[in-house]
Structures are given as structure tokens and as C-alpha cells.
C-alpha positions as CSV (number, residue, x, y, z in Angstrom):
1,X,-1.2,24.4,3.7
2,X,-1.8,21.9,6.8
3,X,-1.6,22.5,10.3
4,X,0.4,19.5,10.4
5,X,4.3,20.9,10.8
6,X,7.1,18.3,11.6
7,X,11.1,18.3,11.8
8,X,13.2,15.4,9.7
9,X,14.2,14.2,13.1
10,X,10.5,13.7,14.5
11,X,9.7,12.3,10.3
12,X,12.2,9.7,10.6
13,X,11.8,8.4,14.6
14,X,8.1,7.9,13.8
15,X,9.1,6.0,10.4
16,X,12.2,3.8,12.3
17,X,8.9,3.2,15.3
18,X,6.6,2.0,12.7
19,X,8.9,0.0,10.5
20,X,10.0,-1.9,14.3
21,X,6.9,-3.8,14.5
22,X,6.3,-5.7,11.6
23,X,10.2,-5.8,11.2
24,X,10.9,-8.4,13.7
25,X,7.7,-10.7,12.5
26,X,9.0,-11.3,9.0
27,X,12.6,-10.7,10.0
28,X,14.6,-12.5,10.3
29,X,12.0,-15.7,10.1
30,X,11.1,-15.3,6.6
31,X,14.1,-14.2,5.5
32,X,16.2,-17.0,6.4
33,X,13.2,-19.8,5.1
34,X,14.0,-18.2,1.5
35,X,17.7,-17.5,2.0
36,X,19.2,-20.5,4.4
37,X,22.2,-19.0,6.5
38,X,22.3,-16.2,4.0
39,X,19.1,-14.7,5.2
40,X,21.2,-12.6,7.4
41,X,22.3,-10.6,4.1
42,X,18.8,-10.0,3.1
43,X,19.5,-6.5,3.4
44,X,21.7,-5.6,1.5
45,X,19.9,-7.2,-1.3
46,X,17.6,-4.7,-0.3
47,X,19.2,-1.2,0.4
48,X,19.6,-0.1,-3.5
49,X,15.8,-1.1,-4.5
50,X,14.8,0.3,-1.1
51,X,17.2,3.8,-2.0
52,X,15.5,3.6,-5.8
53,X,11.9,3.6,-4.0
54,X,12.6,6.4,-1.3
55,X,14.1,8.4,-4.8
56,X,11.5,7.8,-6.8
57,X,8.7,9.1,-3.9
58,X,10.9,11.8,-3.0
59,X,10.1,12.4,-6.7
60,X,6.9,13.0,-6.6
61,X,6.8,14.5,-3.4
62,X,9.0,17.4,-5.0
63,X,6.3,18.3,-7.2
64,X,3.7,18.8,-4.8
65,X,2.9,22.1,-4.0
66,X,3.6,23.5,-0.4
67,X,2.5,21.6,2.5
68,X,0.8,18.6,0.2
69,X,1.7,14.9,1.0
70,X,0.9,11.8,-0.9
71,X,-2.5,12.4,-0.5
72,X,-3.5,15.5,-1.5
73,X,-1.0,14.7,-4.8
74,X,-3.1,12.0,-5.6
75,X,-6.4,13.8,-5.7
76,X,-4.8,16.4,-8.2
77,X,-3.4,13.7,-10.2
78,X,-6.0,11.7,-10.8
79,X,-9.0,13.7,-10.2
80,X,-11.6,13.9,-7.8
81,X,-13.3,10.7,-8.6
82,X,-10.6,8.4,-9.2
83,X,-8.4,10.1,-6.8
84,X,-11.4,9.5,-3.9
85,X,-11.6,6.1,-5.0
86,X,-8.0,5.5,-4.6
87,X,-7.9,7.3,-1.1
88,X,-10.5,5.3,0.1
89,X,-8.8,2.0,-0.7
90,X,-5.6,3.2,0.9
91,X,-8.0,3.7,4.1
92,X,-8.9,0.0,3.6
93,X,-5.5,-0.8,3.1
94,X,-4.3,0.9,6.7
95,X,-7.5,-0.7,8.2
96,X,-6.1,-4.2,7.3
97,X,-2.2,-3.5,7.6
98,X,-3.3,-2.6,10.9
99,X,-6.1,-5.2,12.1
100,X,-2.5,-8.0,11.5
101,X,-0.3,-5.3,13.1
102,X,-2.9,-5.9,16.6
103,X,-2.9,-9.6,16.1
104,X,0.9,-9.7,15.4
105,X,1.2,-7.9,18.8
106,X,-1.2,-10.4,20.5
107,X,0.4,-13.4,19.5
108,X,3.8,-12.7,20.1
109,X,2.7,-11.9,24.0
110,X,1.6,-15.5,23.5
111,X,4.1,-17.2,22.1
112,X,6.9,-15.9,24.4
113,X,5.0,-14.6,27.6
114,X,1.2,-15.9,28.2
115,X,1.2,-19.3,26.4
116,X,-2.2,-20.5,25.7
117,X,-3.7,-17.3,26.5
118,X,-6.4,-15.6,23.9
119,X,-5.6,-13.3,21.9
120,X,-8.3,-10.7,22.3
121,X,-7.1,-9.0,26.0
122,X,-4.3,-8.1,24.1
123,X,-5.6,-7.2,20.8
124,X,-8.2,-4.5,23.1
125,X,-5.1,-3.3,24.8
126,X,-3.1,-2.2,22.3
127,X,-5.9,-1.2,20.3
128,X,-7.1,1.5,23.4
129,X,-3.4,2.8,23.4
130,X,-4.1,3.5,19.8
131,X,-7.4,5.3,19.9
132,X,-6.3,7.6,22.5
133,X,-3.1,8.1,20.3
134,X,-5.1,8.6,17.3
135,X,-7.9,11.0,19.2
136,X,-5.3,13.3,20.3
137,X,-2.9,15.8,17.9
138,X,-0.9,13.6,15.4
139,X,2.0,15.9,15.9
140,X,2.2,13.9,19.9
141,X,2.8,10.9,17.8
142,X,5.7,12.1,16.1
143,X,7.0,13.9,19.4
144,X,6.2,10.3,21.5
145,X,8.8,8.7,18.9
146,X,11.6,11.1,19.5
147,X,11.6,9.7,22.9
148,X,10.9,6.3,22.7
149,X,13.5,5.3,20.1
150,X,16.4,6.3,21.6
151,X,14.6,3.6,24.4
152,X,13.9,1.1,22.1
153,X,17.8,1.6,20.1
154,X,19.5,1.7,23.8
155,X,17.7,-2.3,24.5
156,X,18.5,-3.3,21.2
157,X,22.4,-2.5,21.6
158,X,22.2,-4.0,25.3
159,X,20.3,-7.4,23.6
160,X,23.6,-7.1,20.9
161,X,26.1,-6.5,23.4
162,X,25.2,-9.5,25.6
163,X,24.4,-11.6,22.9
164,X,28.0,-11.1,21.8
165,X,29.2,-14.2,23.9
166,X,26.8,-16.7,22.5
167,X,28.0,-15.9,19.0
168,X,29.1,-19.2,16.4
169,X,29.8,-17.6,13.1
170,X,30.1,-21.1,11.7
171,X,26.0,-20.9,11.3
172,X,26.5,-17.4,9.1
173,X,28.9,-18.9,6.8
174,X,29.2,-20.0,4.1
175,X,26.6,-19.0,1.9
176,X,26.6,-20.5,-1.3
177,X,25.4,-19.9,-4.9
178,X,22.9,-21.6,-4.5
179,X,21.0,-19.9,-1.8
180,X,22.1,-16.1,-3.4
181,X,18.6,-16.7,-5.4
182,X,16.9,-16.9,-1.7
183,X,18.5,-13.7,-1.0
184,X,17.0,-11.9,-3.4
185,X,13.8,-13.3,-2.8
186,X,14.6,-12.1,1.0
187,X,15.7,-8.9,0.2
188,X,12.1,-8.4,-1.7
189,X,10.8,-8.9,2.1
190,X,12.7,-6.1,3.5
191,X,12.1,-4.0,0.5
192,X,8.4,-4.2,0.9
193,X,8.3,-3.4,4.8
194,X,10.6,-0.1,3.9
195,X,8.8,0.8,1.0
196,X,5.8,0.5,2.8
197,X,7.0,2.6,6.1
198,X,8.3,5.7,3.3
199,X,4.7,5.2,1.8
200,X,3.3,5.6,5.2
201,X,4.9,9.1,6.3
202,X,4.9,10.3,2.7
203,X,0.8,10.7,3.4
204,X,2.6,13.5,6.1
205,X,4.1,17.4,5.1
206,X,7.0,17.0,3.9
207,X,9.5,18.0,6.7
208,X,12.5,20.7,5.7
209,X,15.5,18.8,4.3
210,X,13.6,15.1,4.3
211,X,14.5,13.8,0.8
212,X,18.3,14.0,2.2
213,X,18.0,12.4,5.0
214,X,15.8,9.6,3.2
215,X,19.4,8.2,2.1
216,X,20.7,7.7,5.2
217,X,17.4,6.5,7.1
218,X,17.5,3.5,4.9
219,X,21.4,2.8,5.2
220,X,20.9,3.2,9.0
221,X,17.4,1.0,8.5
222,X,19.6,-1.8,6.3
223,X,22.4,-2.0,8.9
224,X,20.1,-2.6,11.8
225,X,18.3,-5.3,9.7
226,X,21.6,-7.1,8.8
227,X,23.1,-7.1,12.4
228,X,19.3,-8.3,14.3
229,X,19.5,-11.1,11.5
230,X,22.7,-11.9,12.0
231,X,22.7,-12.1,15.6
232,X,19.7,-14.2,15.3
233,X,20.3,-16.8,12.7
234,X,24.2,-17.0,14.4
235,X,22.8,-17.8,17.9
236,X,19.8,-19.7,17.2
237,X,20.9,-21.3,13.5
238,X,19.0,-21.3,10.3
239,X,17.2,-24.1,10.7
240,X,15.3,-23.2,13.9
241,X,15.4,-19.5,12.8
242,X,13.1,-20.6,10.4
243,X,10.3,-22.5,12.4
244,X,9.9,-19.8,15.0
245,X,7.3,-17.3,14.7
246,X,9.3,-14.6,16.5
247,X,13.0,-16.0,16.4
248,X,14.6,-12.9,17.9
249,X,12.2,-12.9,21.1
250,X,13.3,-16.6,21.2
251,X,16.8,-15.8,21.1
252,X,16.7,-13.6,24.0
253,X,16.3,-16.6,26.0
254,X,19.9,-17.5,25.1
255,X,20.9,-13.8,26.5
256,X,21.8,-12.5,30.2
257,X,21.8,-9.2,31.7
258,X,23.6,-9.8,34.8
259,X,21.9,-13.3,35.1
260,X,18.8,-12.0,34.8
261,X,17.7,-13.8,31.8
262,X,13.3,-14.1,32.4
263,X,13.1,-10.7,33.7
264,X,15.3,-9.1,30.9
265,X,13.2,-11.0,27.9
266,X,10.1,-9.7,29.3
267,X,11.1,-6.4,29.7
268,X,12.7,-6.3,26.0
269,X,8.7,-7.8,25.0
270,X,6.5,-5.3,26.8
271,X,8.7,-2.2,25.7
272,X,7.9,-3.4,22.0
273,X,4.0,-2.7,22.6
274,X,5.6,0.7,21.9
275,X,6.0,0.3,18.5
276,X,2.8,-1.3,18.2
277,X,1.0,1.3,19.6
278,X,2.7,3.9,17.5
279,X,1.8,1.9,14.3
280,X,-1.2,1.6,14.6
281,X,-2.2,5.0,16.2
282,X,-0.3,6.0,12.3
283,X,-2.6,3.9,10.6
284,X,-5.3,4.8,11.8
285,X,-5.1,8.2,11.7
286,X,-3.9,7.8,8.1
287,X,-7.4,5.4,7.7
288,X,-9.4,8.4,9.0
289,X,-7.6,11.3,7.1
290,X,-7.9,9.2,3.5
291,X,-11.6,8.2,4.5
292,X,-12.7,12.0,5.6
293,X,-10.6,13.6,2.4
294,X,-12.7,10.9,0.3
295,X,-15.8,11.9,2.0
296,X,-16.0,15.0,1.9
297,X,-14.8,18.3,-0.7
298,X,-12.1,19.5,1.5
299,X,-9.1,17.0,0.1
300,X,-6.2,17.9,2.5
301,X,-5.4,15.5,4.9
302,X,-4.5,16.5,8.8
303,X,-6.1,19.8,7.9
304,X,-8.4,19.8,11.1
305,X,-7.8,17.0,14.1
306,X,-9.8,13.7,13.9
307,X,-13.2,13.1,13.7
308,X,-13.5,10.9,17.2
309,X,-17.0,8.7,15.6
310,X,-14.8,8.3,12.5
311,X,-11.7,7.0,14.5
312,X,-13.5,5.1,16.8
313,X,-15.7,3.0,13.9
314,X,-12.2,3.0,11.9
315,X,-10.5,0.9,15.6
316,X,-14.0,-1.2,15.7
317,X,-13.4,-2.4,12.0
318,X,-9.6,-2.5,13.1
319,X,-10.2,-5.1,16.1
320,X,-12.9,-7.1,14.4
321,X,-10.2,-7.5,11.8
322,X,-7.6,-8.7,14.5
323,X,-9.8,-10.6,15.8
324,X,-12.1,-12.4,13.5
325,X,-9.8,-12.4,9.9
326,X,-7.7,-15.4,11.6
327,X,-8.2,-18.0,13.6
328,X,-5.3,-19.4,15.1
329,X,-1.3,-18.2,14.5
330,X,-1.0,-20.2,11.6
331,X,-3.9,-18.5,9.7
332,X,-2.1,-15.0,10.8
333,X,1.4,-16.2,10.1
334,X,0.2,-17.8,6.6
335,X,-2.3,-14.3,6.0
336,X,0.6,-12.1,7.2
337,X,3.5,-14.1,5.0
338,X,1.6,-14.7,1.6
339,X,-1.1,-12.2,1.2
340,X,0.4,-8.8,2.9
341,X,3.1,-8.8,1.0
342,X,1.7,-9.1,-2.3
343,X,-1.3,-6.4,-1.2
344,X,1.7,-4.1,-0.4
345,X,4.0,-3.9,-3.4
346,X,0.6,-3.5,-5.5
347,X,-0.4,-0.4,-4.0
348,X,2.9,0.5,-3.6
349,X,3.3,0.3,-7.6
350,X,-0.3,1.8,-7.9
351,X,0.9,4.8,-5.7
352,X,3.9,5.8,-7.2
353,X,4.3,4.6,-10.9
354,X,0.2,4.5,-11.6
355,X,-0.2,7.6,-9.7
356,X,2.8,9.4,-11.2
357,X,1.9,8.3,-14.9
358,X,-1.4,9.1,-15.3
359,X,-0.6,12.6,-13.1
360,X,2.1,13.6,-15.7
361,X,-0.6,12.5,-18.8
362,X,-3.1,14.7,-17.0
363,X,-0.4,17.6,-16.8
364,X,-1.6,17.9,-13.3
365,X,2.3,17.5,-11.7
């Protein structure tokens, strides 16, 4: 049994946090390059793979014994050599989700606040916000969610409310037969973010009454997708959608709180450091966890609070990664939009099916 006990409510605030950051990179810009003016139904092409997924973990999950997560299952199932080997590529795998979740986070205070700044003072920012929120009790991060997403759902409903007069539905409609083939490929993109996010918090205790409430987390997730998209791609069009590296902080541009239209965009942009910092505190405290459970005989993860040399050299590979695996916002956007994705869904597959396979062949779950 961990130390590590959490509430479905505190589970699914950190999951919504950490699925807010990379959410509003690829959506709705991605999305609506594959899927035209349909990008804004992206997902719901995504919600019943995305409900088969959380199923599926949920799954597994169920056949842990008390207070294991993902990766204590996975040492069981496959052993303690393979199962090391595969915790410590999951660490590499959070080292590098969350070296593009920094430079993500740099670049858009670029692109819509400090044009033709560098990317690094922001890159050591949000990185030192991490470290302290990975040094400290992971519980605080769960806690720090509960109260900064009702924050972060209260500015979203304001942006949605006063976007409401700029709407033209004429740039929603009508999507044809020929772009449903776009959709799908868009829905893929929401589905791997999700599926990524339940991967994430799966590494957790599993919280009294979570596989229930996994349903309704990713209905609430898909609605909140669909209207941001749609909001988006209606105010700003398809076309531009598209080109723009962050098209929602673009939009808010086009959107005034009491004619206060500079002040309220920048306010909206600093308050989403929040879910970078949240991310990436997650990650790497997952990074550390996998790499100490690898290292070492005692296989259960958030058993004892964080090594501080191993978070600290876990942020240093974290940064360098920010900083040096890209040069410009192109490399990032093309890294982020081609490669990410593909490194995601494999692990995911190897996680779950792989995991689950050779588990049951073993008769070790």
C-alpha cells in the first residue's frame, strides 16, 4: 500500500489541469488542418475510442491489488527485468513529453505576449515552478488543482460568454463528405492527448469510485473540446485557424471584457502557466517515481516522497530538452505535431494491450 491517498474529485481536477496544456497547442490548430471547418467536431469522433481506452485501463487497473497503479502492475506483469526496462522508458517518455510541454509554454508567451523574445527565461520559469511542485508532497498537486480549475473553467466560460457576439456559424457549416475522413484523422488527435492524460494518473492509487467517474470525465473533456473548437474556428475561420500556432490565444484578441481587450488576453495567457506548471510538476514526479522504482528493489511508486538529486537532474535533462531539442517554433511545432503523437499512441498500446497480454500469459493478473 502507498502513502499516496487521493479522492475522484482531486484524480480528475489534476487530469482536466494536465490535459489543459497541450490541449490548446494541437487543438483546435491541428484539428482543423486535417478536418477543414469540421475540425470543430473532432471530438466527438473521439469520445467512444477515448471511452474504449479509459474502459480498457480501468480494466487493468481492477486487477491490481490494493493501492497498486500502473506501475507497480507492470512490474508484476512482466517481471522485474522487463518490467524495469519498461518503467525506465516511461521515465524517458515523461522527461520528453515534458521538455515540449516547457517549450510549448515558452513559445506561446512569445507568440501572443513578448514577440521576439528567447525562449529560455521562460522555459527556467516554469521549470522552477515545477521543481518546487515536484520537491514537495504529490498529494499538494492534486489539492493545488481542486482550486485552480474551477479558476481556469470560470475564464474559459467568461472568454465563451463574450465571444458569443463575434460568432458567424456560416464558417462551422457545412461540413461535407469529403472532409468526414479529416475528422477522423482529427478525432485520432484528441484521442491521443486523453488517452495519454488517463495513462498519466493511472501511474496514481486508484481513488474510491474512479472507474465511474472515468465516463463522465471524458464526456465533460469531449464537450469542452467541441465548444473551444467551435468558438475558435467560427470566430477566426478555418483557414487562419489552421496557420496559427495558438489560434484560441489569437482569437481572444477578437474578445472584450468591458473593453478591456489587451489586459483581458494577457490575463487569460499568464493564468495558463497554471496548467503548465501542474504538468510538468506530474511528469516529473512520474519521471522520478518510474526511474527510482527501476533503480532500486522497492517497486512501488509514491511509496516515500522524492529524491530531491533525482528530481533536480530529472528538471536539468527536462530544460536541456526544452531548450536544445528545437531550435526555432517550427522545429517544436513540426517535433510536437509529427513525432509526439506517434511516440504516444505506441506506449500507449505497449502499456495497456502489450502489458495486459503478456501479464495474463504470465498468470501474473
Amino acid at each position: 500500500m502507498t502513502g499516496l491517498q487521493l479522492t475522484r474529485r482531486q484524480y480528475y481536477a489534476l487530469c482536466t489541469m494536465v490535459l489543459l496544456s497541450p490541449l490548446l497547442h494541437l487543438v483546435p490548430r491541428k484539428t482543423t488542418a486535417e478536418a477543414g471547418c469540421g475540425g470543430w467536431l473532432c471530438a466527438l469522433a473521439a469520445l467512444v475510442p477515448l471511452l474504449l481506452f479509459a474502459w480498457m485501463l480501468e480494466g487493468i487497473l481492477h486487477r491490481g491489488r490494493p493501492g497498486e497503479g500502473i506501475g507497480e502492475i507492470t512490474l508484476r506483469a512482466l517481471g522485474p527485468v522487463a518490467g524495469r526496462v519498461l518503467l525506465g522508458v516511461y521515465a524517458l517518455w515523461f522527461l520528453l513529453y515534458s521538455a515540449f510541454a516547457l517549450r510549448i509554454g515558452a513559445e506561446r508567451f512569445i507568440e501572443t505576449v513578448f514577440p521576439l523574445s528567447r525562449p529560455w527565461p521562460f522555459v527556467v520559469t516554469i521549470l522552477a515552478m515545477a521543481v518546487c511542485g515536484a520537491l514537495g508532497h504529490t498529494k499538494a498537486l492534486f489539492r493545488a488543482s481542486e482550486i485552480f480549475l474551477p479558476l481556469l473553467m470560470l475564464v474559459l466560460a467568461l472568454v465563451l460568454v463574450f465571444a458569443v457576439p463575434g460568432l458567424d456559424v456560416k464558417n462551422l457549416l457545412p461540413v461535407t463528405a469529403q472532409e468526414l475522413p479529416g475528422v477522423a484523422r482529427s478525432g485520432l488527435t484528441v484521442f491521443g492527448i486523453g488517452a495519454a492524460v488517463l495513462f498519466f494518473g493511472a501511474f496514481t492509487p486508484p481513488a474510491p469510485g474512479r472507474g465511474r467517474a472515468a465516463v463522465w470525465w471524458c464526456v465533460r473533456i469531449c464537450v469542452l473540446v467541441t465548444l473551444l473548437s467551435a468558438f475558435t474556428i467560427d470566430i477566426l475561420g478555418a483557414e487562419l485557424t489552421a496557420k496559427l500556432n495558438h489560434p484560441f490565444f489569437t482569437m481572444l484578441r477578437n474578445v472584450s471584457l468591458f473593453h478591456a481587450v489587451e489586459r483581458f488576453g494577457a490575463l487569460v495567457i499568464g493564468l495558463w502557466v497554471l496548467p503548465d506548471f501542474v504538468l510538468v510538476s506530474m511528469l516529473l514526479t512520474l519521471a522520478v517515481n518510474c526511474l527510482r522504482a527501476a533503480g532500486t528493489h522497492d517497486g512501488r511508486l509514491f511509496a516515500q516522497k522524492n529524491p530531491p538529486a533525482l528530481v533536480l537532474l530529472c528538471a536539468a535533462a527536462a530544460g536541456a530538452g526544452a531548450l536544445f531539442l528545437a531550435q526555432n517554433a517550427f522545429e517544436t511545432d513540426a517535433l510536437q505535431t509529427n513525432i509526439v503523437p506517434i511516440v504516444n499512441i505506441v506506449l500507449l498500446g505497449i502499456g495497456t494491450v502489450g502489458m495486459y497480454l503478456v501479464g495474463r500469459a504470465r498468470g501474473k493478473i
